[in-house]
C-alpha positions as CSV (number, residue, x, y, z in Angstrom):
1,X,11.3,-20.4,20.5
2,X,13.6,-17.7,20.8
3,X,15.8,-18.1,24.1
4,X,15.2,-15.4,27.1
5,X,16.8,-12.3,27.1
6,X,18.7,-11.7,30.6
7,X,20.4,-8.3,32.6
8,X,22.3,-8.4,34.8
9,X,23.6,-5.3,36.3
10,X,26.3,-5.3,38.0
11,X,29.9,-7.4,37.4
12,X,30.9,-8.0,40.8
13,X,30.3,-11.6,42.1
14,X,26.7,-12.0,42.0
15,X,26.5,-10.4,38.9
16,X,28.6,-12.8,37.4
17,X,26.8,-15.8,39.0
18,X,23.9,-15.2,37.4
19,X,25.3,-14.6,34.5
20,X,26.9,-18.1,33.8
21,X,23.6,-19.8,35.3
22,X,21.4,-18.1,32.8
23,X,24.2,-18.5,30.0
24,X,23.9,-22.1,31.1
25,X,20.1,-22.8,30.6
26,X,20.6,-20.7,27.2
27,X,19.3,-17.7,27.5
28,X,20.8,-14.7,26.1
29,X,22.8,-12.4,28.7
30,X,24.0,-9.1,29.0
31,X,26.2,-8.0,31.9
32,X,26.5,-3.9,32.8
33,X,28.8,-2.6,34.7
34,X,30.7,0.8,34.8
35,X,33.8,-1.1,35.1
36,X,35.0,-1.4,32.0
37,X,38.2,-3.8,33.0
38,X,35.8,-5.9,34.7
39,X,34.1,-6.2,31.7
40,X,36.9,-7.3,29.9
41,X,37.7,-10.5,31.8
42,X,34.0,-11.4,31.8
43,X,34.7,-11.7,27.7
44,X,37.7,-13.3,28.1
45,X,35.8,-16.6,30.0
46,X,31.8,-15.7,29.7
47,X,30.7,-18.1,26.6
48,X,29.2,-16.7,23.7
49,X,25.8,-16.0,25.0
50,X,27.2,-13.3,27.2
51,X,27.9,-9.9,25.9
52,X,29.2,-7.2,28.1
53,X,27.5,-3.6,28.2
54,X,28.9,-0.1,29.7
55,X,26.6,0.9,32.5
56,X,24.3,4.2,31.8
57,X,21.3,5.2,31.8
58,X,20.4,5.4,27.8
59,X,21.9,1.6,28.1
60,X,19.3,0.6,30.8
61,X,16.4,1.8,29.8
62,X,16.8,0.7,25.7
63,X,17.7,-2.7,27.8
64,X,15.0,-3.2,29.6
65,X,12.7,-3.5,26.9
66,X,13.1,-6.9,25.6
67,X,14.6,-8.1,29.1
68,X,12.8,-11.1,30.5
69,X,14.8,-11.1,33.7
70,X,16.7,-7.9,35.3
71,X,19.1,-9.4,38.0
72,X,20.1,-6.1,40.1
73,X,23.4,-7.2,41.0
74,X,25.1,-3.7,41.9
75,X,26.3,-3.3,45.8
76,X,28.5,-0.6,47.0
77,X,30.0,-2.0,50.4
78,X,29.0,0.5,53.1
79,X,26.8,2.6,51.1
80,X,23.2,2.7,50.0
81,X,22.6,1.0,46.7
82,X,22.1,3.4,43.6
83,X,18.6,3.2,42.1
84,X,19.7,2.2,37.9
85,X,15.9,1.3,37.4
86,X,13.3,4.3,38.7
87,X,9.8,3.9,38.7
88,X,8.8,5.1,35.4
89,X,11.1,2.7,33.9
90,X,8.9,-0.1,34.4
91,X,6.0,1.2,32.1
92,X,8.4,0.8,29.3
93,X,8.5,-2.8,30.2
94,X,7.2,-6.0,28.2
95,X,4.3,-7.5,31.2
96,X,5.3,-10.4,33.1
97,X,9.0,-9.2,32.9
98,X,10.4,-10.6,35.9
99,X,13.1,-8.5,38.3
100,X,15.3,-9.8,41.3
101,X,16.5,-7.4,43.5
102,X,20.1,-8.5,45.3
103,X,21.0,-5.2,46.7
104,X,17.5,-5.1,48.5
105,X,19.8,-5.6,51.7
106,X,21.0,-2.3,51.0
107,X,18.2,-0.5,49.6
108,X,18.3,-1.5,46.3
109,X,18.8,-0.6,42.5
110,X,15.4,-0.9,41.8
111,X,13.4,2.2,43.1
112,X,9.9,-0.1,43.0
113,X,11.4,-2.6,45.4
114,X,11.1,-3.6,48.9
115,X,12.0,-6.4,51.2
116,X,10.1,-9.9,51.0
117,X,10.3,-12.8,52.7
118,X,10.6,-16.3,51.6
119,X,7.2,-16.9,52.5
120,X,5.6,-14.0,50.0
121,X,8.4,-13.4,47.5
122,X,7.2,-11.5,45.1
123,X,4.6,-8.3,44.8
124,X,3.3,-6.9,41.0
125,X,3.7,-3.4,40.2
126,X,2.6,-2.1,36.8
127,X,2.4,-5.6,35.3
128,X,6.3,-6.2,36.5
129,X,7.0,-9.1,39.0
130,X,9.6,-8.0,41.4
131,X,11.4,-10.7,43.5
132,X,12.9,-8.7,46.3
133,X,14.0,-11.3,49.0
134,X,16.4,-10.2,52.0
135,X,18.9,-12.4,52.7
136,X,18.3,-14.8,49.6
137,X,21.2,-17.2,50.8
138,X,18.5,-18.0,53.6
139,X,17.0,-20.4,50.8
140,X,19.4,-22.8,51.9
141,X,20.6,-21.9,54.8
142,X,22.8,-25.2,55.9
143,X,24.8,-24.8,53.3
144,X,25.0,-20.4,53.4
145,X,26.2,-21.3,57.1
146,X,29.3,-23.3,56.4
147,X,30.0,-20.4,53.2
148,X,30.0,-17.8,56.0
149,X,31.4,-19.4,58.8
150,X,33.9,-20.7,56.5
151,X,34.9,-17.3,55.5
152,X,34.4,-15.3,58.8
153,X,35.9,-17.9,61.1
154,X,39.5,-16.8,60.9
155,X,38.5,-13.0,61.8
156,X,35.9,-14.2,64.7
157,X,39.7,-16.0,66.3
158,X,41.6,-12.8,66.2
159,X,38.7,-10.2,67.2
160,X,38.6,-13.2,70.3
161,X,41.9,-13.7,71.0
162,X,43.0,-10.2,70.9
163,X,40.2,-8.0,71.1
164,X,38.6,-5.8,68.5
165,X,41.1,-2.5,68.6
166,X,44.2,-4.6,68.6
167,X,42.6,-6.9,65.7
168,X,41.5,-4.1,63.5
169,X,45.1,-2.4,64.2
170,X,46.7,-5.4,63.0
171,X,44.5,-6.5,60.2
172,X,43.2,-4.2,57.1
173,X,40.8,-6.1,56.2
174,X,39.2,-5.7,59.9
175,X,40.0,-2.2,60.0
176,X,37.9,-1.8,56.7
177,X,34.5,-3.3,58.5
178,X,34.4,-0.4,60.8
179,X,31.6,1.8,60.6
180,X,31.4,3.9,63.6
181,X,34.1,4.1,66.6
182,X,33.2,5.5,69.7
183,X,30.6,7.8,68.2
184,X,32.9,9.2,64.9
185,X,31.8,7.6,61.6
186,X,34.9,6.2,59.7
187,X,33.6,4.3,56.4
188,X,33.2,6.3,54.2
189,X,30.0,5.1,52.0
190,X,28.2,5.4,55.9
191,X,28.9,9.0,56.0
192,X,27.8,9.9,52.7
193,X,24.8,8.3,52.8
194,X,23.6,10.1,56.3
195,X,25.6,13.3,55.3
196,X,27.6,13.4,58.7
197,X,31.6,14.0,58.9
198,X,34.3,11.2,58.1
199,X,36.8,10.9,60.8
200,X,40.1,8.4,60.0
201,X,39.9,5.0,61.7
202,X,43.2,5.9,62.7
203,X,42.6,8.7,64.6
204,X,39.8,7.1,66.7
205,X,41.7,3.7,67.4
206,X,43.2,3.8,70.9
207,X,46.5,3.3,70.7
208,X,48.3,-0.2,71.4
209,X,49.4,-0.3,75.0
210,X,53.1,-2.0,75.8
């Protein structure tokens, strides 16, 4: 028996998660991305089973043919996931092909999708099963709790101990989860995707007070 054919698309984190599972039950796996450095270091470590792809659309479509599993893996920070796979894509698609959605979150990059619960996963839409779970990590929540809490604890201190302007004046990282600041939208991906007017953090922070 031939071993599955997985995409992945996207390189970022999740992308390469599910790469090296799948890799690691044997299937076959190739990983898009438009980033063509980041594509690089996932052939300098990926094993052999992994090949890297440039991201288009002629790329996509010729992939999803023979794909058994499409991880959408691709998640712009602020912004509204891009769709990579449309709706007329999935006629060209072997049936029982199987696709899981990560950026559902965020709209996902699969036009055909919409949030599902743990308790009704999956729907069927022109023979394709789509796995479009919100917050997947929920699965096992315990152990997504301590990951987050883990990660976010250090940040939850200094919004606490010196309140949220201060923080974010002090700490990039902060400053960057800023979305909208006394009515002015300053992230960038958040204005573009609702076509209003980008204002600098900057100029919207009240000063620091002596």
């Amino acid at each position: 028996m031939k071993p599955a054919h997985v995409l992945v698309l996207g390189a970022g984190i999740v992308g390469t998660q599910a790469a090296k599972v799948a890799a690691g039950l044997g299937a076959q796996v190739t990983v898009m991305d438009i980033n063509l450095n980041r594509l690089r270091e996932l052939d300098d470590f990926m094993p052999k089973n992994v090949v890297t792809q440039y991201s288009n659309e002629y790329n996509i479509r010729e992939a999803i043919k023979t794909a058994d599993l499409i991880v959408g893996a691709v998640l712009i920070p602020g912004a509204k996931a891009p769709h990579l796979i449309t709706r007329d894509m999935l006629k060209t698609m072997r049936p029982g092909t199987v696709v899981v959605d990560v950026a559902v979150d965020q709209g996902g990059c699969i036009e055909t999708c919409r949030p599902t619960t743990h308790e009704n996963p999956t729907f069927i839409i022109d023979d394709v099963v789509h796995y479009c779970v919100a917050n997947m990590p929920g699965a096992v929540p315990y152990t997504s709790t301590l990951a987050l809490t883990n990660a976010t604890l250090p940040y939850a201190v200094k919004l606490a101990n010196q309140g949220w302007q201060a923080a974010c004046r002090q700490d990039a990282a902060l400053r960057l989860g800023l979305n909208v600041v006394h009515g002015e939208v300053v992230y960038k991906g958040v204005a573009d995707a609702w076509g209003l007017p980008l204002v600098d953090v900057a100029d919207v922070l009240e000063p620091a007070t002596v």
